[in-house]
C-alpha positions as a Markdown table, in Angstrom:
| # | Residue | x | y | z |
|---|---|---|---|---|
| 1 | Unk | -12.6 | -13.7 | -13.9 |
| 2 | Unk | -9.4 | -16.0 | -13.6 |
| 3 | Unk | -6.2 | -14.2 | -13.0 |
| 4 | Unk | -3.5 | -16.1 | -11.6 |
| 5 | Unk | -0.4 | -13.3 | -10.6 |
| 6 | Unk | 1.9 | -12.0 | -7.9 |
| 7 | Unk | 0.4 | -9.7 | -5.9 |
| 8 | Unk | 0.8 | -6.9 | -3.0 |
| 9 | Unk | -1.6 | -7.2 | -0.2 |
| 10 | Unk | -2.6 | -3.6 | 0.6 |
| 11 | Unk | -5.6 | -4.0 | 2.7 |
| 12 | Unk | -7.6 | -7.1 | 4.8 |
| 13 | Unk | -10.4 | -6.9 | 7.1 |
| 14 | Unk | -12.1 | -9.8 | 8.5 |
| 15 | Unk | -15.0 | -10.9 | 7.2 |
| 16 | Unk | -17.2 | -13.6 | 9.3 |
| 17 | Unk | -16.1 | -15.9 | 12.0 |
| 18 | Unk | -12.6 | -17.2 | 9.8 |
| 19 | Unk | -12.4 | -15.1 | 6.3 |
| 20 | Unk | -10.9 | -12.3 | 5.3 |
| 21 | Unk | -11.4 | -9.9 | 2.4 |
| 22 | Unk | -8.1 | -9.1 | 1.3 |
| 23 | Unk | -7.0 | -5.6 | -1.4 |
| 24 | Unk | -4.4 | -7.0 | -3.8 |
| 25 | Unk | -2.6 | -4.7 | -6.1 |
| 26 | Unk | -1.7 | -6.6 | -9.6 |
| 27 | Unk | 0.3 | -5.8 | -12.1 |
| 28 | Unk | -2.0 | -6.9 | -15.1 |
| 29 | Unk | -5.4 | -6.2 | -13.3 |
| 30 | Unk | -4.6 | -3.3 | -10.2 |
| 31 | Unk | -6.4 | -3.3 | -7.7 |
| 32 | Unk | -8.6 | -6.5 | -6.5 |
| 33 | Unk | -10.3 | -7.1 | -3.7 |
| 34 | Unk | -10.8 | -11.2 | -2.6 |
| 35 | Unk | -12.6 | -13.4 | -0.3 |
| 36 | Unk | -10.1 | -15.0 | 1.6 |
| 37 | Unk | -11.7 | -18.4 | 3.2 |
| 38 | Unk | -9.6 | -18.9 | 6.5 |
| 39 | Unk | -7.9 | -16.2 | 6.3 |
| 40 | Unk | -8.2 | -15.2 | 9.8 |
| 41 | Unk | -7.1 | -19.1 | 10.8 |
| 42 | Unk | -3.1 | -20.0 | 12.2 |
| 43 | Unk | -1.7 | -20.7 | 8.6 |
| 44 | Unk | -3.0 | -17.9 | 6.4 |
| 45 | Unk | -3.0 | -14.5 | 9.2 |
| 46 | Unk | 0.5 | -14.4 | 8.8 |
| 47 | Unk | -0.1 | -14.6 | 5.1 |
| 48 | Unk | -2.5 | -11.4 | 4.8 |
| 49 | Unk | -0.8 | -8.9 | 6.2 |
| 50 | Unk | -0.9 | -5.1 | 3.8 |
| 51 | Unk | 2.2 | -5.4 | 2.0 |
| 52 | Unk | 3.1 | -9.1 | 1.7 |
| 53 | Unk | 3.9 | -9.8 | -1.5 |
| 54 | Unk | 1.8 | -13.2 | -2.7 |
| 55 | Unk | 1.3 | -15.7 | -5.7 |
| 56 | Unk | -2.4 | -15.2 | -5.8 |
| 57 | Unk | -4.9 | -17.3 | -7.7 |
| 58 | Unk | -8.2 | -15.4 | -8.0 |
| 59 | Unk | -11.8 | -16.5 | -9.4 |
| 60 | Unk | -15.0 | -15.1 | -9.7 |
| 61 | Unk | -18.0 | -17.2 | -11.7 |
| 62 | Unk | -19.3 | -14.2 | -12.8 |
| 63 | Unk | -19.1 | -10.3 | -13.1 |
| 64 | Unk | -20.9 | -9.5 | -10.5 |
| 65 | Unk | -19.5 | -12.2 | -7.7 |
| 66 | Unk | -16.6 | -11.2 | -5.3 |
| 67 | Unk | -13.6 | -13.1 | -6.3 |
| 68 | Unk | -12.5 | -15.8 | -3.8 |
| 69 | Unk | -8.6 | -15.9 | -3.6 |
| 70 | Unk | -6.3 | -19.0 | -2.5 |
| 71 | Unk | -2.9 | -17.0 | -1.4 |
| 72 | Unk | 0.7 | -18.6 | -1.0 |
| 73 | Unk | 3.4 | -16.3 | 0.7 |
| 74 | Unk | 6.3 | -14.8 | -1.2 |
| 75 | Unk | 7.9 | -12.2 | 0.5 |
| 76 | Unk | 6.8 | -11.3 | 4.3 |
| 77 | Unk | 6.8 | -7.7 | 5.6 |
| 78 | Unk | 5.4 | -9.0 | 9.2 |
| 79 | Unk | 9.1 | -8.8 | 10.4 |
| 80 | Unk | 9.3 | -5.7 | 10.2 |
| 81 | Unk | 6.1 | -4.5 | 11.8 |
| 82 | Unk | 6.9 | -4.9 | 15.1 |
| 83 | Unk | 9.5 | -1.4 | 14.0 |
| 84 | Unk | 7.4 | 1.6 | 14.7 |
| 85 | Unk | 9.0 | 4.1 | 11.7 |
| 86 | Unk | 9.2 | 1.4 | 9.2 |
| 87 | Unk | 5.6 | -0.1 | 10.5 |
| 88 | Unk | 4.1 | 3.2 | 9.7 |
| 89 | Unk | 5.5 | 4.0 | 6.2 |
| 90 | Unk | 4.6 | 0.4 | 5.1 |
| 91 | Unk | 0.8 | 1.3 | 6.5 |
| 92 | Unk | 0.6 | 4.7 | 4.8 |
| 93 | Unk | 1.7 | 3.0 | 1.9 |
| 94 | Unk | -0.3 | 0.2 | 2.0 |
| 95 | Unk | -3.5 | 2.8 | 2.9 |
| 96 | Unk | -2.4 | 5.1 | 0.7 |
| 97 | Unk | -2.7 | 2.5 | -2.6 |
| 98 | Unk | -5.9 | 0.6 | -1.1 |
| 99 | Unk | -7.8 | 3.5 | -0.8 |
| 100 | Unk | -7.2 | 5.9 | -3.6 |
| 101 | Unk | -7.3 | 3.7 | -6.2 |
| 102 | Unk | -10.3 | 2.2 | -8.4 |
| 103 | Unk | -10.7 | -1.4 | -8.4 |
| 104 | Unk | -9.9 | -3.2 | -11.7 |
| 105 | Unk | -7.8 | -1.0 | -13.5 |
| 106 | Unk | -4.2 | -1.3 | -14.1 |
| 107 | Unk | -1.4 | 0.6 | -12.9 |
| 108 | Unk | 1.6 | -1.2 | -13.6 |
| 109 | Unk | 4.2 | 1.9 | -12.8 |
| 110 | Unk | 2.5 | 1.9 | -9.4 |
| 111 | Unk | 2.6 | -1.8 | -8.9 |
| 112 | Unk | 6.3 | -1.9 | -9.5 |
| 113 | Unk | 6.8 | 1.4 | -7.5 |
| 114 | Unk | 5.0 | 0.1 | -4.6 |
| 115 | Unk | 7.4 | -2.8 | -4.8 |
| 116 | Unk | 10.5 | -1.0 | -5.0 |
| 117 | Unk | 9.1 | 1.1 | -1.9 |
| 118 | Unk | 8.1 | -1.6 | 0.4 |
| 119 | Unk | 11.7 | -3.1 | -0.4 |
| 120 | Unk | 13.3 | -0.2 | 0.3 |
| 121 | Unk | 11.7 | -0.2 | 3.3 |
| 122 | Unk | 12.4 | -3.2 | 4.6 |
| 123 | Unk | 15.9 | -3.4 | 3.5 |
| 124 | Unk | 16.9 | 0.2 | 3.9 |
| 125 | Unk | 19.4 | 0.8 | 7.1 |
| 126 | Unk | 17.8 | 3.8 | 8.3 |
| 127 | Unk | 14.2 | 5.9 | 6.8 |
| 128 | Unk | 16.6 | 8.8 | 5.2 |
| 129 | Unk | 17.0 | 5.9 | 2.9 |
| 130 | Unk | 13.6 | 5.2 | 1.8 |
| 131 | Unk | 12.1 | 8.7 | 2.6 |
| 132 | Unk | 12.9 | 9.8 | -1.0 |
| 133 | Unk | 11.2 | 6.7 | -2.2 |
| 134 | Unk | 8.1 | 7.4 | -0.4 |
| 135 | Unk | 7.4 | 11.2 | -1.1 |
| 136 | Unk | 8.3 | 10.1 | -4.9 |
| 137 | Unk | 5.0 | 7.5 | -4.5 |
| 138 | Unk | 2.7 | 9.8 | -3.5 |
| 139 | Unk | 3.9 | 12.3 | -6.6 |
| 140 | Unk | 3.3 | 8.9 | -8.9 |
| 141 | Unk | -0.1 | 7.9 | -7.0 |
| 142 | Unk | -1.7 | 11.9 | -7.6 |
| 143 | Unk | 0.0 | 11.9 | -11.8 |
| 144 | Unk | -1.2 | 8.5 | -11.9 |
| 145 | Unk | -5.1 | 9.7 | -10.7 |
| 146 | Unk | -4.7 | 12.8 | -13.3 |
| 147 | Unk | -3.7 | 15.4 | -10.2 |
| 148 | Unk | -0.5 | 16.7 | -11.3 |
| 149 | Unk | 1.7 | 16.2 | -7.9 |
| 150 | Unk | 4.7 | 18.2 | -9.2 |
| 151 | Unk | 8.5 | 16.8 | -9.9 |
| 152 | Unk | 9.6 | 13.6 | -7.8 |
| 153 | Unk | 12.3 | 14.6 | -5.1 |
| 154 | Unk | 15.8 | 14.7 | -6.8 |
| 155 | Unk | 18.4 | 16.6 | -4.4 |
| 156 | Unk | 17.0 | 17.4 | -1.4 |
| 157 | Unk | 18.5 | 17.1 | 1.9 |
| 158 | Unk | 16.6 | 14.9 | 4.3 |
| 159 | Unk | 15.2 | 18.1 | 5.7 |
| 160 | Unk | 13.9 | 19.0 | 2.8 |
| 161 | Unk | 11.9 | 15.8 | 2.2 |
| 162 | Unk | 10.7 | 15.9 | 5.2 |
| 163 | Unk | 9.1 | 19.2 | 4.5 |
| 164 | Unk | 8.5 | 18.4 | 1.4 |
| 165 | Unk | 6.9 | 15.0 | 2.9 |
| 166 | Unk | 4.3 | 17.4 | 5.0 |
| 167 | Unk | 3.8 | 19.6 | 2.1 |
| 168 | Unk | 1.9 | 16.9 | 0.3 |
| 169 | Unk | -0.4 | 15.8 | 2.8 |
| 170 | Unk | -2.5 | 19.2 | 1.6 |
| 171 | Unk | -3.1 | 18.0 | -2.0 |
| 172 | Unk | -3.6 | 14.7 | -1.1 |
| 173 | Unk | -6.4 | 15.4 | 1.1 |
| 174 | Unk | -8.0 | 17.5 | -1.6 |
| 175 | Unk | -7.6 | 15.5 | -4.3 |
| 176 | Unk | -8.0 | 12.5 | -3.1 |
| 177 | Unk | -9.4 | 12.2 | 0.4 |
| 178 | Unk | -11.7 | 14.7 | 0.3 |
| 179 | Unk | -14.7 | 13.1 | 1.2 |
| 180 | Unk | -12.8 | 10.2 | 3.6 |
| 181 | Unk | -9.9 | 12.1 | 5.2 |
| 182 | Unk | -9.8 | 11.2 | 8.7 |
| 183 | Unk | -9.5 | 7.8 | 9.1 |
| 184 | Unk | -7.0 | 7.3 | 6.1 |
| 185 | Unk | -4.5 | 10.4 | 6.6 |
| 186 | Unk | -4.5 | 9.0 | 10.3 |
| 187 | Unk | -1.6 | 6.5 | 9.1 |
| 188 | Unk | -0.1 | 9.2 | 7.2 |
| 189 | Unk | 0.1 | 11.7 | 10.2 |
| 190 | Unk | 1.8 | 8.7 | 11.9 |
| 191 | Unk | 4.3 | 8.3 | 10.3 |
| 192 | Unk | 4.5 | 12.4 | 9.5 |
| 193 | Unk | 4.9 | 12.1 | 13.5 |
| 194 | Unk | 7.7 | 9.4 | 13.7 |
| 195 | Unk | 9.5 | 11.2 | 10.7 |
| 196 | Unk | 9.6 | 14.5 | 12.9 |
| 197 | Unk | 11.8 | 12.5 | 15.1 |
| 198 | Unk | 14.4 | 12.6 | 12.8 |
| 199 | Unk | 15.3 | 16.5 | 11.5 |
């Protein structure tokens, strides 16, 4: 494997005393996951953090091998972390992608939708702006997986997404988190929590 392509960080755990294995979402190849050397260190932490966008350059000698990844920063989302209701939609959506999809196949509606959501986001004045944006992924994420998911939002009122927003958790966690839900609909009731806050 040699793929050399922008990429979302969606997931990183630490691997070792410096590395990290980092979840990339590619357009041409979806989901990857990489070994990161040093990723833990001053210069690349700030690098692989879920939903940084990177130029990635991935390699694995053989089919079997876990890529190792060099990373160079594109577009930083750590700003905006340090926001609790935009720090939790940009973890659900992060989680959301690095756990619910298989490794190695493309989805290149999702990778651009991702990308569109994360910006939103980031750049968004205040959530009612992005919230459309976000219930609209999960309907992509459960059609993309072959789940149905129903219409994306069109009209309604932020009231309405919110319900609708809490309405989805239910067939997400059948369809796709059924054996795993805990842990990974925890970032979701977060930012369920924080959204609350604002009907």
């Amino acid at each position: 494997m040699h793929l050399s392509a922008p990429a979302i960080i969606v997931a990183a755990r630490p691997h070792g005393e410096t590395a990290v294995i980092a979840r990339m979402l590619t357009e041409q190849a979806g989901l990857v996951a990489a070994y990161i050397a040093g990723g833990r260190g001053r210069q690349l932490r700030p690098v692989v953090i879920p939903g940084n966008v990177v130029a990635a350059e991935i390699r694995a000698k053989s089919a079997g091998q876990l890529p190792y990844a060099r990373l160079e920063l594109v577009e930083s989302r750590g700003p905006y972390l340090t926001e609790p209701l935009p720090a939790a939609a940009i973890g659900w959506a992060t989680s959301l992608t690095a756990a619910s999809l298989p490794e190695l196949e493309a989805y290149p509606e999702l990778y651009e939708a991702l990308g569109a959501l994360l910006a939103a986001i980031c750049n968004a004045g205040a959530a009612r702006e992005w919230l459309r944006a976000i219930v609209a992924y999960e309907v992509l994420v459960l059609r993309a997986l072959g789940f149905g998911g129903g219409a994306p939002p069109q009209g309604e009122t932020r009231e309405g997404l919110v319900a609708r927003f809490r309405e989805q958790r239910k067939p997400l966690a059948r369809h796709i988190f059924t054996d795993r839900r805990g842990d990974i609909l925890a970032a979701r009731d977060l930012l369920a929590e924080r959204l609350a806050k604002l009907v």
